[in-house]
C-alpha positions in Angstrom: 0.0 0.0 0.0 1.3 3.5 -0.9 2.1 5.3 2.3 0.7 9.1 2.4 1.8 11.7 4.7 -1.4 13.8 5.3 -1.4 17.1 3.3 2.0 16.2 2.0 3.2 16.9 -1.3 6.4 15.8 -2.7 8.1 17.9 -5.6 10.7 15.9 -7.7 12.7 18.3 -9.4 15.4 16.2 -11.1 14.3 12.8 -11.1 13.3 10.4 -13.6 9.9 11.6 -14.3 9.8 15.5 -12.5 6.4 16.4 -11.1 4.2 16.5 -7.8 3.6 13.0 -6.0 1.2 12.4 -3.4 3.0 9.6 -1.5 6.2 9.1 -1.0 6.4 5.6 -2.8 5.4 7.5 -5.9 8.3 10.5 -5.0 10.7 7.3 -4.3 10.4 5.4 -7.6 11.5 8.4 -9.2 14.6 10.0 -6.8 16.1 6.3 -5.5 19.6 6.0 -6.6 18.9 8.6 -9.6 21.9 10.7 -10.0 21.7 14.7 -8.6 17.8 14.0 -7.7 16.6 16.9 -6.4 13.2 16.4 -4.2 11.2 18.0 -1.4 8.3 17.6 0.8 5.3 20.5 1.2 2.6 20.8 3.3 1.0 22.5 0.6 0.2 22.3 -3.5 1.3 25.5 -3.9 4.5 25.5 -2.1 5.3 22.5 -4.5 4.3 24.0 -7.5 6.5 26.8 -6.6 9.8 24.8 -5.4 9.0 22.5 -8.8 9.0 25.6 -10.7 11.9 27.9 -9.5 15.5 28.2 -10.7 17.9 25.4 -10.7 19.4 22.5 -12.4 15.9 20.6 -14.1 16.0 19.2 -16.9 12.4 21.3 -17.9 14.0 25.0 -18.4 13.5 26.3 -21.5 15.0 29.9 -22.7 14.4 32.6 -21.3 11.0 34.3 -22.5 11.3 36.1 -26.2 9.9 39.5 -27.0 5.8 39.5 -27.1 5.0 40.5 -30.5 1.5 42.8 -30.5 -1.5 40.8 -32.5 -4.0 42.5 -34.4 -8.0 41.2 -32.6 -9.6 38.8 -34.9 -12.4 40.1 -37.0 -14.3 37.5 -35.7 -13.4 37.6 -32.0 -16.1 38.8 -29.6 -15.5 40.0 -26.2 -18.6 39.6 -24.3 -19.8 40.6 -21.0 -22.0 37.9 -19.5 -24.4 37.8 -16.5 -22.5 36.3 -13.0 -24.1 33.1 -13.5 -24.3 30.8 -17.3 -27.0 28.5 -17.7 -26.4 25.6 -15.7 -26.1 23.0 -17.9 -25.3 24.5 -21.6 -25.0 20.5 -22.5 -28.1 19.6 -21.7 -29.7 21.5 -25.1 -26.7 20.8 -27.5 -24.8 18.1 -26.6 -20.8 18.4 -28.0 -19.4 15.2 -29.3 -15.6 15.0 -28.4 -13.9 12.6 -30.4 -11.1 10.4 -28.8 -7.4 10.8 -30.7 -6.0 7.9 -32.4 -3.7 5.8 -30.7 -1.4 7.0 -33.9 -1.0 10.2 -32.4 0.2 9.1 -28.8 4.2 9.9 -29.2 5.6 11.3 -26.4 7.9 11.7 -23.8 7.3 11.6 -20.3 11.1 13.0 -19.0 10.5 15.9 -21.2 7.2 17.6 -19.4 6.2 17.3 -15.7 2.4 15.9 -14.7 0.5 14.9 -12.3 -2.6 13.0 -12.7 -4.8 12.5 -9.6 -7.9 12.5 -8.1 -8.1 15.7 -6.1 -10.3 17.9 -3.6 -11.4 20.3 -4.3 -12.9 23.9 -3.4 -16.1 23.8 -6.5 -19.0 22.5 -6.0 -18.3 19.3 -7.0 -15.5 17.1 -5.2 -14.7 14.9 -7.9 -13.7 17.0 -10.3 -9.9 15.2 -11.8 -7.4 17.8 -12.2 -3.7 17.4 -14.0 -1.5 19.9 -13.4 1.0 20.0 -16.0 3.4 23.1 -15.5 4.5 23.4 -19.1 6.6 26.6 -18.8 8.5 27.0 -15.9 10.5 30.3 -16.4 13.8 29.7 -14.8 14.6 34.2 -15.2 11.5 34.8 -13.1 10.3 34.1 -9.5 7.2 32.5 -9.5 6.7 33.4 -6.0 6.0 37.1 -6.5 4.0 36.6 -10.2 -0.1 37.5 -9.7 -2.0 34.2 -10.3 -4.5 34.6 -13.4 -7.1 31.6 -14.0 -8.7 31.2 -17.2 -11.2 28.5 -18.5 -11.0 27.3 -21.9 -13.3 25.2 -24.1 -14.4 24.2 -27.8 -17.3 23.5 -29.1 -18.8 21.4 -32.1 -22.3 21.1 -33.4 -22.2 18.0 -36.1 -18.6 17.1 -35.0 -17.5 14.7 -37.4 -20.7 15.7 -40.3 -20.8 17.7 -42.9 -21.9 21.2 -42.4 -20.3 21.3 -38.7 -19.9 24.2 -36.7 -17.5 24.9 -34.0 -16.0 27.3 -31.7 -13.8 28.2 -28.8 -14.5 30.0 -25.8 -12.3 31.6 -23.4 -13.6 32.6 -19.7 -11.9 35.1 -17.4 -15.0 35.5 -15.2 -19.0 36.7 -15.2 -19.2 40.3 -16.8 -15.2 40.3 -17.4 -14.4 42.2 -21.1 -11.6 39.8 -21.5 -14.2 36.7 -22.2 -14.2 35.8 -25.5 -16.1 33.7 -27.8 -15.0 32.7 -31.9 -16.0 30.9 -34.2 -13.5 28.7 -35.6 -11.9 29.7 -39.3 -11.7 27.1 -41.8 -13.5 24.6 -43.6 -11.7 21.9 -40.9 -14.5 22.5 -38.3 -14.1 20.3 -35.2 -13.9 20.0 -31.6 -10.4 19.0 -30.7 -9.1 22.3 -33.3 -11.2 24.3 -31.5 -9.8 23.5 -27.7 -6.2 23.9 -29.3 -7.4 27.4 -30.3 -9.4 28.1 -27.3 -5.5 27.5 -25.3 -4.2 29.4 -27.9 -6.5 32.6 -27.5 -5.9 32.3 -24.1 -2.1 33.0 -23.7 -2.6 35.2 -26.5 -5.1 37.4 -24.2 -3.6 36.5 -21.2 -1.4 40.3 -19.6 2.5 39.4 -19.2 3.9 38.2 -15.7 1.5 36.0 -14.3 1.5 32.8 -13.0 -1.3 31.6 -15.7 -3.4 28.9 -15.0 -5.8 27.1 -17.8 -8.4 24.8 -17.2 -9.5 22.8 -20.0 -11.7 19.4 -20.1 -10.3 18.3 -23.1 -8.3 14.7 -22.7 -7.0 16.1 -26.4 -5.5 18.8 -25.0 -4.5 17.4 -21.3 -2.2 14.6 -23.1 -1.4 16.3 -26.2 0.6 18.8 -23.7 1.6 16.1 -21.0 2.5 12.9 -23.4 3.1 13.7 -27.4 4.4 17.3 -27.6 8.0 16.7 -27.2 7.9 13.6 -29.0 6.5 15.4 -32.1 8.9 18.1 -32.1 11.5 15.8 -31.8 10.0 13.5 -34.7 10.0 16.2 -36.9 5.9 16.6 -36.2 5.6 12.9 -37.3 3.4 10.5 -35.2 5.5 7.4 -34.0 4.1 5.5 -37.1 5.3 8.1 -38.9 2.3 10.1 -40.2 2.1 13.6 -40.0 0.3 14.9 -36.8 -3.3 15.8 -36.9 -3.9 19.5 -36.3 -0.3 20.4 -36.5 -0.9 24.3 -37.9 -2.6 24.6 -34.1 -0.2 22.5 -31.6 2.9 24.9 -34.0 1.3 27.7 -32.9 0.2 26.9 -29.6 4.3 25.7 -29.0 5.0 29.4 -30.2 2.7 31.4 -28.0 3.9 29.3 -25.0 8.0 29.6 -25.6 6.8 34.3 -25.6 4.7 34.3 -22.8 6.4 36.3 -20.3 5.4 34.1 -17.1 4.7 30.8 -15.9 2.0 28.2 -17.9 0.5 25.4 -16.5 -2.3 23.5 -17.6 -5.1 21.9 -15.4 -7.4 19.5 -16.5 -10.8 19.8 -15.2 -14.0 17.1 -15.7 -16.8 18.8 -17.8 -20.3 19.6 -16.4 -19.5 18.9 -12.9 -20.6 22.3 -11.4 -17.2 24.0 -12.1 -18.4 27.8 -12.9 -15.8 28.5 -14.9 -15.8 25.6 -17.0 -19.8 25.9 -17.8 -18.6 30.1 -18.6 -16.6 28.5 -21.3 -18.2 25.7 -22.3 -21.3 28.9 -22.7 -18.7 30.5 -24.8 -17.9 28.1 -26.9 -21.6 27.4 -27.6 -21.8 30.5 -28.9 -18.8 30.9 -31.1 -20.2 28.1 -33.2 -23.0 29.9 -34.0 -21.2 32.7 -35.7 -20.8 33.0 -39.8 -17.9 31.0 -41.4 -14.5 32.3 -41.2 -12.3 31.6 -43.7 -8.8 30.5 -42.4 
């Protein structure tokens, strides 16, 4: 049985697999007899995220942060100020079909990104709500300790997903009556849920101020192991699968790479389960609902 120190957290920085562990057998498997493991226990998430996140020999630092280029707003963009509360269930009229990715796709590489993947309390209304944090970007130049945390909710949308004549969009949630929610339609004849999430990330960072400790919540399993298990493996592959076809929605995971490597801050994603109360992931879900419904945008 794995042994669990109550409220403990254990941050492996250089280990085999860097992330947060719950127990210590977990933290164990991945420090014992590694060479220069760096590890440490927290009472607190947090605290971990932080330690997991700050300068230091780990094999996760990128560069430091390029220049932010300025980006015209999308034609088709709409900021929209929206009552505190979205309807309560935006599912239970149009139902989003989220197709699965192909086991083709699944080429990745689990020293290159830190995760976490657990079942975890929770302060929503709902207590079973998954989460995997996935700190994507630590910035090695900046302290994440002093860096304003900034949550955002992202979602995409489908109607038809997988038919002819489908319609989809993203939606990205900053809070009720907040002029930085946005909802798009998706450009493109190549209409489908799994582009629009990638967007919906995308127009997040993209909207997201400089210097913040950014947090994204997403329900999308697309996105969650996209970013967690086959990112670095594409890149390294050229953008091949590890059968050697070209990966699906590439134009979107390129970009959403780029947007990551010149946000000045710290990214990490957090996967959320759909519908289970979480306001912000029914604001985006909302969103998203309505970006569909906008005219065609060509690409």
């Amino acid at each position: 049985m794995k042994r669990k120190a109550a409220g403990k957290f254990y941050a492996v920085r250089m280990g085999r697999v860097p992330g947060i562990y719950s127990t210590w057998d977990e933290c164990k498997a991945q420090t014992d007899h590694f060479p220069g493991a760096i590890f440490k226990s927290f009472p607190g998430k947090d605290a971990a995220l932080a330690f997991l996140s700050s300068s230091g020999p780990t094999p996760k630092a990128r560069p430091s942060p390029k220049k932010q280029t300025t980006r015209s707003p999308s034609p088709n963009r709409k900021k929209q100020k929206l009552s505190p509360s979205p309807p309560e269930s935006t599912s239970s009229s149009r139902k989003r079909s989220r197709s699965p990715p192909s086991d083709d796709d699944a080429y990745g590489d689990d020293l290159a990104i830190a995760y976490i993947e657990a079942e975890a309390k929770s302060n929503t209304p709902s207590s079973t709500s998954a989460q995997t944090t996935v700190i994507h970007k630590p910035a090695p130049t900046i302290s994440t300790s002093t860096l304003p945390k900034l949550d955002v909710y992202t979602d995409g949308s489908c109607i038809g997903n997988g038919q002819m004549g489908a319609r989809a969009g993203i939606g990205v949630w900053y809070g009720p009556n907040d002029d930085r929610n946005i909802f798009e339609r998706l450009p493109g004849n190549n209409q489908t849920n799994n582009r629009a999430e990638v967007l919906a990330a995308i127009r997040a960072i993209e909207s997201a101020p400089p210097n913040r400790f950014l947090t994204i919540h997403s329900d999308s399993k697309y996105m969650r192991d996209g970013i967690t298990k086959w990112l670095p493996g594409w890149k390294r592959k050229n953008w091949k699968t590890a059968t050697g076809k070209d990966v699906l929605n590439q134009d979107l995971w390129r970009k959403l790479d780029e947007v990551q490597d010149s946000y000045q801050g710290v990214i990490v994603f957090q996967y959320v389960r759909a519908h289970v109360g979480i306001p912000g992931n029914e604001g985006a879900d909302y969103l998203a609902n309505r970006g569909a419904e906008l005219e065609f945008v060509d690409a």
